[in-house]
Jmol script that loads the backbone (N, CA, C; Angstrom):
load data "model"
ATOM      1  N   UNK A   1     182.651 -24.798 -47.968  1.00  0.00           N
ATOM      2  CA  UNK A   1     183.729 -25.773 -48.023  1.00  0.00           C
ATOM      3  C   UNK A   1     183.550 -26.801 -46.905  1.00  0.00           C
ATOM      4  N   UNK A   2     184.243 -28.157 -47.064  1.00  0.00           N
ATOM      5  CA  UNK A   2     184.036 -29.080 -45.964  1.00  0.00           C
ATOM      6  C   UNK A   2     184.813 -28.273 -44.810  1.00  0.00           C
ATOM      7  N   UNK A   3     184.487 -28.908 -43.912  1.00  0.00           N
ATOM      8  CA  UNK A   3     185.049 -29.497 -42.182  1.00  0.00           C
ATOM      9  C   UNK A   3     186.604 -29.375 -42.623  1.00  0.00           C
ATOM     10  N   UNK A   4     187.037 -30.305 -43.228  1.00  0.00           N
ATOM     11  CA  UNK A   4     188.793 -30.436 -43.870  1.00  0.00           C
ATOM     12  C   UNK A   4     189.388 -29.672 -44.287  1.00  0.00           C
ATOM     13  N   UNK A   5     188.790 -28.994 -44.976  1.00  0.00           N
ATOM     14  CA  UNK A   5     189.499 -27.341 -45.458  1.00  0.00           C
ATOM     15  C   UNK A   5     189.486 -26.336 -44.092  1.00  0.00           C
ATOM     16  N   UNK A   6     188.726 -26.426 -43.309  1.00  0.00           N
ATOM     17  CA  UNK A   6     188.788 -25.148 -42.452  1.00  0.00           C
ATOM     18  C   UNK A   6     189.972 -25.886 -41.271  1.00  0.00           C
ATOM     19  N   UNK A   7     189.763 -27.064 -40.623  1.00  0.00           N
ATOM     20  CA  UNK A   7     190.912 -27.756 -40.054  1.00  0.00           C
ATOM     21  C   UNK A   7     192.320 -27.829 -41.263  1.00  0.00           C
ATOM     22  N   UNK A   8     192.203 -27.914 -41.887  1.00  0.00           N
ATOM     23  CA  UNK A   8     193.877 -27.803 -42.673  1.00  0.00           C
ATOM     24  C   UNK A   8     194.150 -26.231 -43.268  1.00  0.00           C
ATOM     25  N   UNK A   9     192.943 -25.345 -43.248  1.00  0.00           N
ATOM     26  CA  UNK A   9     193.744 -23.658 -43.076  1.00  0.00           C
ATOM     27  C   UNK A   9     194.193 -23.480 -42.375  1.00  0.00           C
ATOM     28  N   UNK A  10     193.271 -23.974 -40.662  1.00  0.00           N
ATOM     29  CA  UNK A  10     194.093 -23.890 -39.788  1.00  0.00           C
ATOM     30  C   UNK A  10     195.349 -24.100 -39.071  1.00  0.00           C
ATOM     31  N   UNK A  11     195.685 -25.423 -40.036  1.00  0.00           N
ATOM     32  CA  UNK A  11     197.047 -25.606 -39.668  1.00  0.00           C
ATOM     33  C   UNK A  11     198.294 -24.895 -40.340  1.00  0.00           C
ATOM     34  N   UNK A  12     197.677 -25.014 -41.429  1.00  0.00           N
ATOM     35  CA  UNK A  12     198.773 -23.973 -41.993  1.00  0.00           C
ATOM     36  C   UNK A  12     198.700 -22.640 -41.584  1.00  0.00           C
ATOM     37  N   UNK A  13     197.926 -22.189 -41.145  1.00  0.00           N
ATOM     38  CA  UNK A  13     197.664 -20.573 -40.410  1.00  0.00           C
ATOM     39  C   UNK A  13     199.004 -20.626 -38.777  1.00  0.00           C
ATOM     40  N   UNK A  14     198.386 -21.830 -38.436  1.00  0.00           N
ATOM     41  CA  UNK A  14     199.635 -21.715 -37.227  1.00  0.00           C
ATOM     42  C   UNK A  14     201.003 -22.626 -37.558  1.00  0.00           C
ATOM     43  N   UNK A  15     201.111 -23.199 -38.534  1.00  0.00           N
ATOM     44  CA  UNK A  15     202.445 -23.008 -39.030  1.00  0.00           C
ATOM     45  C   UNK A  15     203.079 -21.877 -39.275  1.00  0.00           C
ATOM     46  N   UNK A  16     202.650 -20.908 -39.728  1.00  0.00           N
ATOM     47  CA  UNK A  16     203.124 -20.100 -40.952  1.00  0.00           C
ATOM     48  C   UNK A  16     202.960 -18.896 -39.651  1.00  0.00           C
ATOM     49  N   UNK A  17     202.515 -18.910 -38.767  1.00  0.00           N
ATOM     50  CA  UNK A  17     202.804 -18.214 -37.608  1.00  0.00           C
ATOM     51  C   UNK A  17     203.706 -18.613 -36.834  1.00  0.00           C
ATOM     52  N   UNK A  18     204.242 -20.406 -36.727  1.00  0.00           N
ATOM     53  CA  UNK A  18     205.376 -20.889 -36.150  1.00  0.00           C
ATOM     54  C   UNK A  18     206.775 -20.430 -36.375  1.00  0.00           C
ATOM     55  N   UNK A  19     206.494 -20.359 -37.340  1.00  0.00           N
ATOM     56  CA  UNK A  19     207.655 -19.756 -38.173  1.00  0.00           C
ATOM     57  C   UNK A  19     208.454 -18.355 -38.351  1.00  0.00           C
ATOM     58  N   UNK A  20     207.284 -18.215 -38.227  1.00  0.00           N
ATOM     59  CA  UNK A  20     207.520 -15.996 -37.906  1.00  0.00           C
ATOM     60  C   UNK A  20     206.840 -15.443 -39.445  1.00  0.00           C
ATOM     61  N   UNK A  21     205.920 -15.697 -39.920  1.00  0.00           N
ATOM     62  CA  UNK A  21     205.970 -15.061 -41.620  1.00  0.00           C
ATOM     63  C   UNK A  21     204.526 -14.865 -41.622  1.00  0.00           C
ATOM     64  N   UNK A  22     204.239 -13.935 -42.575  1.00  0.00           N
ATOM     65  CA  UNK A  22     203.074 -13.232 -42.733  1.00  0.00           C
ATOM     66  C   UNK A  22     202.753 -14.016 -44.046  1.00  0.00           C
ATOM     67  N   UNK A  23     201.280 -13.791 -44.406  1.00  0.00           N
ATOM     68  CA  UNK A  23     200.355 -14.246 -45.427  1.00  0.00           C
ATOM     69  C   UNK A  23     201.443 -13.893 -46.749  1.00  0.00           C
ATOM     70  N   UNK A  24     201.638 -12.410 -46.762  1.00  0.00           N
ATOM     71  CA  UNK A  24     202.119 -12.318 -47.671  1.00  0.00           C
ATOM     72  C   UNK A  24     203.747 -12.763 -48.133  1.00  0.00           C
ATOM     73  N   UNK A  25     204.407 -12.956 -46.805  1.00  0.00           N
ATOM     74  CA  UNK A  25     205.761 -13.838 -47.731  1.00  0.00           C
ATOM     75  C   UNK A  25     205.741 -15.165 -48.175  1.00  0.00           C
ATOM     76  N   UNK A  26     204.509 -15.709 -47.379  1.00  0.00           N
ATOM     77  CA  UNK A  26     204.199 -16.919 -48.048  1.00  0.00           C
ATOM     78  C   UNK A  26     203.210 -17.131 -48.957  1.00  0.00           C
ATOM     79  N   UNK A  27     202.898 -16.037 -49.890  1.00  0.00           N
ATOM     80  CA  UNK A  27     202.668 -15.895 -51.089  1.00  0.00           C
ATOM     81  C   UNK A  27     203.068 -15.239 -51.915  1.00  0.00           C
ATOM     82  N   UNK A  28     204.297 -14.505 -51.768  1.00  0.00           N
ATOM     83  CA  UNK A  28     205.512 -14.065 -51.961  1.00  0.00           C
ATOM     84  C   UNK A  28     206.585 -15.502 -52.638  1.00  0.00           C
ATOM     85  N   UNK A  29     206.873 -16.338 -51.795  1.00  0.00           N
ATOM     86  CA  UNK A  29     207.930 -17.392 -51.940  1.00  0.00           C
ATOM     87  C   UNK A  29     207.298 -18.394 -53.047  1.00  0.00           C
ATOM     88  N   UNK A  30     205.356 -18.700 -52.335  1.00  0.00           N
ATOM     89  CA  UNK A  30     204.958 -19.381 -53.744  1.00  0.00           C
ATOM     90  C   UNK A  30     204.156 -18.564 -54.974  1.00  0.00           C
ATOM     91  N   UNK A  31     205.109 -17.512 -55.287  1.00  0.00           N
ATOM     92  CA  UNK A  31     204.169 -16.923 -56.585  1.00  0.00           C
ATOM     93  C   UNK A  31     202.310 -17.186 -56.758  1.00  0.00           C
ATOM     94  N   UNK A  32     202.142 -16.923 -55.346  1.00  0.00           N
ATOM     95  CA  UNK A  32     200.547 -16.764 -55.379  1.00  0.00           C
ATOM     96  C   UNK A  32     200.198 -15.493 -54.822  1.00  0.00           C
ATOM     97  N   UNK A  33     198.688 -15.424 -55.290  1.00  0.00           N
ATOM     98  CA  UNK A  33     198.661 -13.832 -54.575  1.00  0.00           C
ATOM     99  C   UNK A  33     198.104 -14.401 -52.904  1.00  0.00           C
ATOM    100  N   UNK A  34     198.683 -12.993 -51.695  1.00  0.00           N
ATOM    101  CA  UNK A  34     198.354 -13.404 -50.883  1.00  0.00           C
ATOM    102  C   UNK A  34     196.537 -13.221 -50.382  1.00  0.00           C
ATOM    103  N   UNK A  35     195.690 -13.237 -51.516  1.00  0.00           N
ATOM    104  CA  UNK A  35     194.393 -13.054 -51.098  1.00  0.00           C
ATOM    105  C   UNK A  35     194.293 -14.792 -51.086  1.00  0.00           C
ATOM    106  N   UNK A  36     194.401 -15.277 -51.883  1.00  0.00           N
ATOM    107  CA  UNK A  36     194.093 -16.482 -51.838  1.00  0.00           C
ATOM    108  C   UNK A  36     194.661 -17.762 -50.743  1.00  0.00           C
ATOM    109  N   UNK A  37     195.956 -17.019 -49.866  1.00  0.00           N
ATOM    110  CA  UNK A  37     196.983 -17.798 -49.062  1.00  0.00           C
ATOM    111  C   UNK A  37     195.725 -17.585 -47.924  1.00  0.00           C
ATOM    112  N   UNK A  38     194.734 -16.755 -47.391  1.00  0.00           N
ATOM    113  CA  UNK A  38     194.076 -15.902 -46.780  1.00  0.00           C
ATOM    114  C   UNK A  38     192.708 -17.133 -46.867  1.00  0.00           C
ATOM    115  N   UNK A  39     192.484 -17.016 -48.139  1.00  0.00           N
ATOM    116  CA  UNK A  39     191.140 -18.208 -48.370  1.00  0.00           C
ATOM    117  C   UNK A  39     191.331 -19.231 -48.101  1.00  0.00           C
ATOM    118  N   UNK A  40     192.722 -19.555 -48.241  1.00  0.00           N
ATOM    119  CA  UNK A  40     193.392 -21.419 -47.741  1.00  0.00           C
ATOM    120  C   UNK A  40     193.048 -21.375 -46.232  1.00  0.00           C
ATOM    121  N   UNK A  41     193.777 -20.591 -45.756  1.00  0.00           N
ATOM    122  CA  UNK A  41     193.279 -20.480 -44.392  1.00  0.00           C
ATOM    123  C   UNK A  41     192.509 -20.470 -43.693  1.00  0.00           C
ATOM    124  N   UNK A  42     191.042 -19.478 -44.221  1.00  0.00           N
ATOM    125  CA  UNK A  42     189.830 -19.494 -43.951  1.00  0.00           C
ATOM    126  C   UNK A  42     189.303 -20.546 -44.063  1.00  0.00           C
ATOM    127  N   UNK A  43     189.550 -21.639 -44.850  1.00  0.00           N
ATOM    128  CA  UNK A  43     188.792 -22.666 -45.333  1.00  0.00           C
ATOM    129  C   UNK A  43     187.718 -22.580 -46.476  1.00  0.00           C
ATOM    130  N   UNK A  44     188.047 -21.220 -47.585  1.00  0.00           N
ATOM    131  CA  UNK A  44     187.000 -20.599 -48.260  1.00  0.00           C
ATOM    132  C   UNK A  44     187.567 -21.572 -49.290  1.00  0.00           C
ATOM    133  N   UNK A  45     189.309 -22.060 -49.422  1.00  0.00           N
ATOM    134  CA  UNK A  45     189.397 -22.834 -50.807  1.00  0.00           C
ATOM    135  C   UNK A  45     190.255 -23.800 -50.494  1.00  0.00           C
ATOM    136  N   UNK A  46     190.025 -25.070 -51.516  1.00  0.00           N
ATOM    137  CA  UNK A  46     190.978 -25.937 -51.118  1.00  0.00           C
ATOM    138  C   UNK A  46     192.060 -25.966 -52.297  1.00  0.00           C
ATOM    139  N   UNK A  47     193.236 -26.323 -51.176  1.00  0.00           N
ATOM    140  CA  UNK A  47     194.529 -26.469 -52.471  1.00  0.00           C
ATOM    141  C   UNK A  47     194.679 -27.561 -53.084  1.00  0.00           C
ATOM    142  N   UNK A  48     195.223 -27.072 -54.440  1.00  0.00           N
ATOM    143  CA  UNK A  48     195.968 -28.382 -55.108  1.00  0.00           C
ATOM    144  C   UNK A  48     197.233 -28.939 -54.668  1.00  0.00           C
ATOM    145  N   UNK A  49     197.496 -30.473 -54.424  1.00  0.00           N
ATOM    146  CA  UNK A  49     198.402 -30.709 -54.173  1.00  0.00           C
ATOM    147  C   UNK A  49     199.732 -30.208 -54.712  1.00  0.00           C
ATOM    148  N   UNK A  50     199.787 -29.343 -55.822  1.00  0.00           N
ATOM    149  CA  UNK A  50     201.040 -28.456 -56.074  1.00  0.00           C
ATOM    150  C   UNK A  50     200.826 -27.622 -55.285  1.00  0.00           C
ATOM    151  N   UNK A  51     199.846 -27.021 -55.055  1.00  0.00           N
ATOM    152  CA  UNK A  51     200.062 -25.095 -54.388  1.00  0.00           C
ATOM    153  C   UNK A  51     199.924 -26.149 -52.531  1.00  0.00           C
ATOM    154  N   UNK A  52     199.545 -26.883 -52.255  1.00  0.00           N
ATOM    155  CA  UNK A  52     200.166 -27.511 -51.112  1.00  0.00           C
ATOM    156  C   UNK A  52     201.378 -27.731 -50.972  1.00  0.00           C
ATOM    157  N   UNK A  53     202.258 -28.333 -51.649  1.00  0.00           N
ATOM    158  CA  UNK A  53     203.715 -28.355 -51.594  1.00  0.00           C
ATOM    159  C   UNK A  53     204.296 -27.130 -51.605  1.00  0.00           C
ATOM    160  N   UNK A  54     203.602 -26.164 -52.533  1.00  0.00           N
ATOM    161  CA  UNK A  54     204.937 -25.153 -52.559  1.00  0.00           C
ATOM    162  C   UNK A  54     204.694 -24.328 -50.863  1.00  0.00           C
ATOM    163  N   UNK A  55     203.384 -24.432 -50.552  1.00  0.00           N
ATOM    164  CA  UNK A  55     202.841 -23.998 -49.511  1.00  0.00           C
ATOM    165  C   UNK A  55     203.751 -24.673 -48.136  1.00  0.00           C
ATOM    166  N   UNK A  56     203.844 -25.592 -48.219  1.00  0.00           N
ATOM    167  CA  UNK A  56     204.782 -26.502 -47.124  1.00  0.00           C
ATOM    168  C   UNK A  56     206.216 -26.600 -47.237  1.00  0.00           C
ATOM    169  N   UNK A  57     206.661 -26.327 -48.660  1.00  0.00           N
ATOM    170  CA  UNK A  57     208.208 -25.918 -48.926  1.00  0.00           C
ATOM    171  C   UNK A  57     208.498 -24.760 -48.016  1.00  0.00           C
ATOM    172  N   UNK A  58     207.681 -23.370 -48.316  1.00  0.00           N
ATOM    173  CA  UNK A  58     207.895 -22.088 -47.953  1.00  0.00           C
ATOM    174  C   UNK A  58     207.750 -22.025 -46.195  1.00  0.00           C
ATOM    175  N   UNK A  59     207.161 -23.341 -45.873  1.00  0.00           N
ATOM    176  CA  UNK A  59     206.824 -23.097 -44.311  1.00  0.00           C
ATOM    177  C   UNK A  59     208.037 -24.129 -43.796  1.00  0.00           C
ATOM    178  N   UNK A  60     208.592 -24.627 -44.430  1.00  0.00           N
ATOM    179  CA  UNK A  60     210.068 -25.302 -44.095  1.00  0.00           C
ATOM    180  C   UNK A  60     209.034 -27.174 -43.819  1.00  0.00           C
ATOM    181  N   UNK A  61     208.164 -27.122 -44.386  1.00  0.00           N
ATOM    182  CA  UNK A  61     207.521 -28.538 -43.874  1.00  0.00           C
ATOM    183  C   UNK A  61     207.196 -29.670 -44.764  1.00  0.00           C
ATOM    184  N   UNK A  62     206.333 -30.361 -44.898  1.00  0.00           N
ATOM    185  CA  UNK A  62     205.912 -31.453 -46.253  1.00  0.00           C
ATOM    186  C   UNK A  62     204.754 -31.226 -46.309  1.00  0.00           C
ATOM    187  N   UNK A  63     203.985 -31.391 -47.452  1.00  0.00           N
ATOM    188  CA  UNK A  63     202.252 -31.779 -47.538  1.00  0.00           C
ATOM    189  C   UNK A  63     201.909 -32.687 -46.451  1.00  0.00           C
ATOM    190  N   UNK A  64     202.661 -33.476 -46.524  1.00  0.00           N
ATOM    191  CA  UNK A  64     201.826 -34.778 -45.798  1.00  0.00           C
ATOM    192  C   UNK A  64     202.271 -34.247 -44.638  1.00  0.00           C
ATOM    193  N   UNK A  65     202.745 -33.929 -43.833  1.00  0.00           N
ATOM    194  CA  UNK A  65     202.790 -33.064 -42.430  1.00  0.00           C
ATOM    195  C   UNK A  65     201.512 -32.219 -42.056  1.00  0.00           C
ATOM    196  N   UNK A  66     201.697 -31.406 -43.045  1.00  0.00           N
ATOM    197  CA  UNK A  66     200.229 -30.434 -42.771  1.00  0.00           C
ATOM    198  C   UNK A  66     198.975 -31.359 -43.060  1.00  0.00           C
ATOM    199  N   UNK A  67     198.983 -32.342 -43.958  1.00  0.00           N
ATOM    200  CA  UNK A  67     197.890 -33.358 -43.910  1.00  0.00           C
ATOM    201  C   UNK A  67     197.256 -34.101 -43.104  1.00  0.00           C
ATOM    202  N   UNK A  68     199.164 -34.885 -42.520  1.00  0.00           N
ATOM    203  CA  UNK A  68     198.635 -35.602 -41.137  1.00  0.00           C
ATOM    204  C   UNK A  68     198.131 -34.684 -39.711  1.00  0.00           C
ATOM    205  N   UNK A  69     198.875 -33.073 -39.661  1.00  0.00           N
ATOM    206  CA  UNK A  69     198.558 -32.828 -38.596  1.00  0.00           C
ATOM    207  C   UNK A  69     196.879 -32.393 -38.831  1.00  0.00           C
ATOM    208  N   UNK A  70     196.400 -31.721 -39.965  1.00  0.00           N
ATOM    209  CA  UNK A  70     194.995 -31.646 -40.188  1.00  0.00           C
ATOM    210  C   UNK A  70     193.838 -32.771 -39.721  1.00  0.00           C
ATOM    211  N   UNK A  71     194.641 -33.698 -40.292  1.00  0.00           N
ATOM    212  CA  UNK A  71     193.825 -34.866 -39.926  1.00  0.00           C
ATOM    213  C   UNK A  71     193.269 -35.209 -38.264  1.00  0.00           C
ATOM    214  N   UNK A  72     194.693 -34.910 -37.937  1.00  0.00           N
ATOM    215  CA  UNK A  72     195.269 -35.802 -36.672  1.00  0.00           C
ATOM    216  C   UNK A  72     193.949 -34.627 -35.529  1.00  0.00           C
ATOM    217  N   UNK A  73     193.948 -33.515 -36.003  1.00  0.00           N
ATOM    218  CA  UNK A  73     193.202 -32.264 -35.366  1.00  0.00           C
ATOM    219  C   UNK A  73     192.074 -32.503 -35.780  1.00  0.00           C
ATOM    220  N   UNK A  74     191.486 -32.649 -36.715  1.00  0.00           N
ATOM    221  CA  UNK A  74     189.871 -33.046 -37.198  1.00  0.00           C
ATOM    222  C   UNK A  74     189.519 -33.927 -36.416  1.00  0.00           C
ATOM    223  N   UNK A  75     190.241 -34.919 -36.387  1.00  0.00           N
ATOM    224  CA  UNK A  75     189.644 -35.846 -35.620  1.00  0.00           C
ATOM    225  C   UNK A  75     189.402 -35.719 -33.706  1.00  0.00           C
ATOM    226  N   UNK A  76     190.147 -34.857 -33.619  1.00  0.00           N
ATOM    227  CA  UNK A  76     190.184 -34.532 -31.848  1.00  0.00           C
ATOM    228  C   UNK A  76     189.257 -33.139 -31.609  1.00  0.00           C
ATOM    229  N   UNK A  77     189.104 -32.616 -32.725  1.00  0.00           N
ATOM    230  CA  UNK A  77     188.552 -31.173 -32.475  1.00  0.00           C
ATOM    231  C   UNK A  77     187.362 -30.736 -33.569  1.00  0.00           C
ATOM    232  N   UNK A  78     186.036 -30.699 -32.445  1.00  0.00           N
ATOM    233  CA  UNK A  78     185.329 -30.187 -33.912  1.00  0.00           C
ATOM    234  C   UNK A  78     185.373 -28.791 -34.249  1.00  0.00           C
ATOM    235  N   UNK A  79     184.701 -28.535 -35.795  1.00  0.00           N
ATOM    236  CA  UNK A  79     184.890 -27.638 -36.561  1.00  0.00           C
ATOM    237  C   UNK A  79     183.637 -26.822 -36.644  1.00  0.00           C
ATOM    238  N   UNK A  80     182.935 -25.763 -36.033  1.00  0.00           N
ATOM    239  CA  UNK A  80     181.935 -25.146 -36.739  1.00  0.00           C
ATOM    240  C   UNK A  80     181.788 -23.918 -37.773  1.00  0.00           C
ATOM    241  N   UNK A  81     180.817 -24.075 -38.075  1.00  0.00           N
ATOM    242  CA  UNK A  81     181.024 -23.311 -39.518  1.00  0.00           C
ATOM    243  C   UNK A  81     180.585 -22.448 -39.123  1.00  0.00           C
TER     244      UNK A  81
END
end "model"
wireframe off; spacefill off
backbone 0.3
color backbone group
């Protein structure tokens, strides 16, 4: 997977730790299984802008939040694979 997927798992990995919630209630809330909430994170898959939203609903946030902060981190921090 690109550079972008592993910087935007990551953000949602420490969102979803901001928050207090495990992999699995936040694949719990979006009717996904939590193996795959796990691969978002890793950077093994990228989401669709639906399973992004419901992903940022459940973390109390927006897509474009987790987008811009992905971004905003790619660009200040590199990524190795």
């Amino acid at each position: 997977m690109d550079a972008f997927e592993k910087v935007l798992g990551r953000v949602i990995a420490q969102r979803r730790r901001s928050v207090g919630m495990s992999q699995e209630a936040v694949a719990f809330r979006c009717k996904l299984h939590p193996t795959y909430i796990s691969q978002l994170e890793r950077g093994l898959k990228s989401p669709t802008i639906r399973v992004l939203r419901l992903i940022a609903d459940a973390l109390g946030t927006s897509g474009s939040e987790l987008l811009v902060a992905a971004e905003s981190e790619g660009a200040n921090r590199p990524v190795h694979e």
